[in-house]
N, C-alpha and C positions, 0 to 999 in steps of 0.2 A: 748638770753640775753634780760630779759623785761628790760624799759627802768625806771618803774617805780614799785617795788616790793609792794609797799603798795597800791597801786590801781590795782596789777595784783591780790591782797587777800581780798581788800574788796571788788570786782566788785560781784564775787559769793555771798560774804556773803549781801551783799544790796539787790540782787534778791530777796534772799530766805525770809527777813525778810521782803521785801511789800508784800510779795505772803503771810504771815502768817499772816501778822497785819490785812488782812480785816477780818477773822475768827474771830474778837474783835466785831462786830457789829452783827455778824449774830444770830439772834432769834432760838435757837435749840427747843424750847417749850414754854409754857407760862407757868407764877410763878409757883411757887411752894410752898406749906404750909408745911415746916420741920418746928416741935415742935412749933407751934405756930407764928414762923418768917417766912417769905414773902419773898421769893428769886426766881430771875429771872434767866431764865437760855439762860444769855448772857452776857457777859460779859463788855461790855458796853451801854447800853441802850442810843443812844445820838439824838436827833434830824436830825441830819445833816449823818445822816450814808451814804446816798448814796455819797453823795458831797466826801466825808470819803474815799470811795473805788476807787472812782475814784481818788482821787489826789492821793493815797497811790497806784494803781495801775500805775500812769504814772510816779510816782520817779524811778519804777523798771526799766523801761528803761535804765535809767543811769548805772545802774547795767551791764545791757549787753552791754552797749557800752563802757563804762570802762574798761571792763573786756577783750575786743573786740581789745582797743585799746592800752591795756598794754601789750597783748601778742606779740605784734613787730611779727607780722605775718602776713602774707596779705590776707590770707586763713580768717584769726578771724579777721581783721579788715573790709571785704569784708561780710563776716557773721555778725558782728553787725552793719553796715549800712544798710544791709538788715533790720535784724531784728527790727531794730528803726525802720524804714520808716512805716513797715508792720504794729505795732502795734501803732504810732502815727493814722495812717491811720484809723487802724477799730477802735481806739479809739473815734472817732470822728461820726462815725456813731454809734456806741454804744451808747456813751451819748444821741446822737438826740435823738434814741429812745428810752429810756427810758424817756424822757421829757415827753412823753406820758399817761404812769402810771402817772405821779407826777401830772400832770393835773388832770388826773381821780382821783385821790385819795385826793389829797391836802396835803401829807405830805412828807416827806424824810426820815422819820425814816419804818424804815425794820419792828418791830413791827407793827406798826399802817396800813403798803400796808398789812404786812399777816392777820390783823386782818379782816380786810374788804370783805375778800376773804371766809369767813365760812357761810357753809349752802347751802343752794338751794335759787332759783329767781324764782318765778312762773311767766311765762308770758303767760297770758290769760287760764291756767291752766296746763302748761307746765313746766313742773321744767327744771332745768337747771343747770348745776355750776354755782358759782360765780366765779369763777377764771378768772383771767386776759388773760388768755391761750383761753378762750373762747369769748374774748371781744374783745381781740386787738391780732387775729391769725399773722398777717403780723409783728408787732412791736415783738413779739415774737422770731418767723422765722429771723430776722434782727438781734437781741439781740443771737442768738443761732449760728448763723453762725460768726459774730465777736468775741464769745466768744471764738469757736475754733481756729482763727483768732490772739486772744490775748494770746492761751497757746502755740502758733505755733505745734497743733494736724493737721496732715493728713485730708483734700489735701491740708494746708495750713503750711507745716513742708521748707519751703523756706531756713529759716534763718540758718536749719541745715541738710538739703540733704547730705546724704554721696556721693550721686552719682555725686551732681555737686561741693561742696567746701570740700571735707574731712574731714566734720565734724564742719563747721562754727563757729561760734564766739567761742566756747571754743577748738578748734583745739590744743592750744595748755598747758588745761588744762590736769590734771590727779589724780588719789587719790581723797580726802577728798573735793577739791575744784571742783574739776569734777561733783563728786557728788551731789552736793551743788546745781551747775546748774539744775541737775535732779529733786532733790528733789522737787526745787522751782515749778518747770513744773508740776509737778502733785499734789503738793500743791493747784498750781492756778485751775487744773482741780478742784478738790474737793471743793474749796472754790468760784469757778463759778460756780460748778453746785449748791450749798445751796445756793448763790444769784438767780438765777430762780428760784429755787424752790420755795422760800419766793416773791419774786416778782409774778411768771407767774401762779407756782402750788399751790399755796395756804399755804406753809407753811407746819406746822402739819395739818391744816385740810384734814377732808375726811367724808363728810357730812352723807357717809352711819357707818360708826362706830358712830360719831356723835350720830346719831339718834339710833344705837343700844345700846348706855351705856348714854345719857343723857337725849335721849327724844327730845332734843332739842339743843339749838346750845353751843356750849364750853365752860365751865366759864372762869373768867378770872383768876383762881386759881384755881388748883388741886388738888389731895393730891400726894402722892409721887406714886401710881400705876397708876394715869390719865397721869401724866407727864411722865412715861416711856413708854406708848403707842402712845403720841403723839410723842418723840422720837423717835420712831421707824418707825413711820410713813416718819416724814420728813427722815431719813436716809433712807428710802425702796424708795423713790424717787433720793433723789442724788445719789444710787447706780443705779439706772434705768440713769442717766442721765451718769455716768461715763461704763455703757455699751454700750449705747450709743456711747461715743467716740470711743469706741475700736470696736464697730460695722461700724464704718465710715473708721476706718486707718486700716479693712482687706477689704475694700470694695472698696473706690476710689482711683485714683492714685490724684499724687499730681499737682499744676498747674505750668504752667510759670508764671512768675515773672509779666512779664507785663499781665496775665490773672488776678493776685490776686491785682492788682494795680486797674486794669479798674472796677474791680466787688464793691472796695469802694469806687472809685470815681466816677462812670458811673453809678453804680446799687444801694448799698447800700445808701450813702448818700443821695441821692434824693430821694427815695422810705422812708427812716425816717424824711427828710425834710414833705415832702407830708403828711405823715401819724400824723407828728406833728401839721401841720396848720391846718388838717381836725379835729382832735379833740379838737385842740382850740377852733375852729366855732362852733364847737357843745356845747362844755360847754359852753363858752361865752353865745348860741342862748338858751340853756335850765336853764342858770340864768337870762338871761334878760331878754328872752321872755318866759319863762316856756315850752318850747320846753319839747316835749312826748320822751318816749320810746330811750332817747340819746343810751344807749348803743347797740340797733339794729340799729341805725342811724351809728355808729362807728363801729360796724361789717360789715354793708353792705360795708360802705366806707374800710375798710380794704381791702374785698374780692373783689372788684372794684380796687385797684390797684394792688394787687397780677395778676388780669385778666391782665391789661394792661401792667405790668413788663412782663409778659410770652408772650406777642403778641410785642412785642418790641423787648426781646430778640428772639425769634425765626423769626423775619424778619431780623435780621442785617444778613449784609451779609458776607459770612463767608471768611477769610482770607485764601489765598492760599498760600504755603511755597513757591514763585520763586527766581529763582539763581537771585542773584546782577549784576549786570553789571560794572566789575570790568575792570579799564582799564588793558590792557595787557594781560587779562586773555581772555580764550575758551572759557566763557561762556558771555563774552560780544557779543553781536548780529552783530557789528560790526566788529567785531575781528575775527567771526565765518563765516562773508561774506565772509570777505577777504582769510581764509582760502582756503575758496570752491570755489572759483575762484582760487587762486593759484593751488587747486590741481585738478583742470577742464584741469588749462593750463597744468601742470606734465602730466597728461593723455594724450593732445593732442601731448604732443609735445614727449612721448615713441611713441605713436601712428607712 
């Protein structure tokens, strides 16, 4: 007996609907020239899109805990305490790092970080991508692992282990509203992986078709055949990233609870803390003082901490599972004296 029927129905339906609304902001190609009119192909063009996805992705929480806590079950109430926790958590390191980009870039709208990202960089005669992927590897690698983090995909599927809560916060859904739950989860895949993509991969660009059909770098308007290859482009990447996931959940097992706690608050956070302040200093030093070459200044400082994150973790030292020392019990050391003497004396005294 749910306690509350209209918050046991809208918990699913609140999920699925933040997990859809960021797909409002995401740039799937640039304009497009039908019959002479100008049309973007996105659905909201807004400034503030990042701001956008974040606050639209942390209302979905309420969704699972709602949902979590209407079901008068301790299995779903136990599974969306998790699941909050988990995702306020990487939320928090997500955001840091993407403060990063917004630095490098100076904007918030998804448009304008993908536009930035088309062509090659010659440095001292070396081409190179411009993608963010190649400039800030670490803020990346941070954004990538939180984002698995936020769809709760393997090895970070905590909130719904069959093995340790029967199926967690929708335990005691079913039908149409079950579904609902699912849906949302691989909604959010799909609409995380076109947020990296636009952010880390560049969008539609791909500098080498680029330079095969334009010579040079992308207009800002196509006609209706440039716009269906750059479509397809950004889709041949979000499918590359949603293999990805499924390349990770036949591959690692999942973690403990307190392993996925320490990793954003011991690892994550501070490794996008760090990676935020260092490319402040940099922009800051290369508009004050016209400071050279910032983005190999912000590569080296990425790969300078990703070194010291691996030499940190591989020194901690590693916890060993030992028995409790529970009073009353055999395997208190105490308890296990007293035995062996007691049964020293039983010996002597058959003896």
């Amino acid at each position: 007996e749910t306690p509350n029927r209209f918050l046991f129905i809208i918990g699913p339906g609140l999920f699925i609907v933040t997990a859809l609304m960021t797909s409002a902001v995401i740039p799937w190609g640039s304009n497009i020239n039908l019959f002479g009119k100008i049309i973007p192909l996105q659905v909201a063009d807004i400034n503030i899109a990042i701001l956008f996805v974040f606050g639209v992705v942390s209302i979905g929480v309420y969704g699972i805990m709602i949902g979590g806590w209407a079901s008068n079950n301790k299995f779903g109430l136990l599974g969306a305490v998790r699941a909050s926790s988990q995702m306020i958590s990487y939320e928090v390191a997500m955001g840091l790092s993407i403060i990063s980009i917004l630095m490098m870039t100076g904007s918030l709208s998804l448009k304008e970080i993908t536009n930035q990202q088309h062509g090659f960089i010659n440095w001292h005669g070396v081409p190179y991508f411009s993608w963010f992927v190649f400039k800030q590897p670490l803020v990346f690698l941070i954004f990538l692992i939180c984002a698995f983090a936020e769809t709760n995909r393997t090895p970070f599927d905590l909130p719904e282990c069959e093995s340790e809560l029967v199926g967690g916060y929708h335990t005691e859904y079913s039908s149409m509203k079950f579904a609902l739950f699912f849906l949302a989860e691989y909604a959010a895949m799909i609409t995380g992986s076109a947020i990296m993509v636009a952010v880390f991969l560049g969008g539609w660009h791909l500098p080498w078709i680029d330079k095969l059909i334009y010579g040079t770098a992308q207009p800002a308007v196509s006609d209706w055949l440039g716009v269906l290859l750059k479509f397809c482009v950004y889709w041949g990447k979000v499918i590359a990233f949603l293999f990805f996931y499924m390349w990770v959940r036949w591959t690692l097992p999942r973690f403990r609870f307190d392993q996925l706690m320490n990793l954003a608050w011991r690892g994550m956070i501070p490794l996008s803390l760090c990676a935020m302040l260092i490319t402040g200093g940099v922009v800051f030093l290369q508009r004050a003082e016209g400071l050279m070459y910032t983005r190999l200044w912000i590569l080296l400082a990425n790969l300078v901490l990703f070194a010291i994150a691996l030499v940190v973790i591989g020194k901690r030292p590693k916890r060993q599972n030992k028995r409790v020392p529970v009073p009353n019990s055999r395997y208190n050391p105490q308890v296990a004296a007293e035995l062996a003497v007691a049964k020293a004396q039983l010996s002597d005294d058959q003896a």
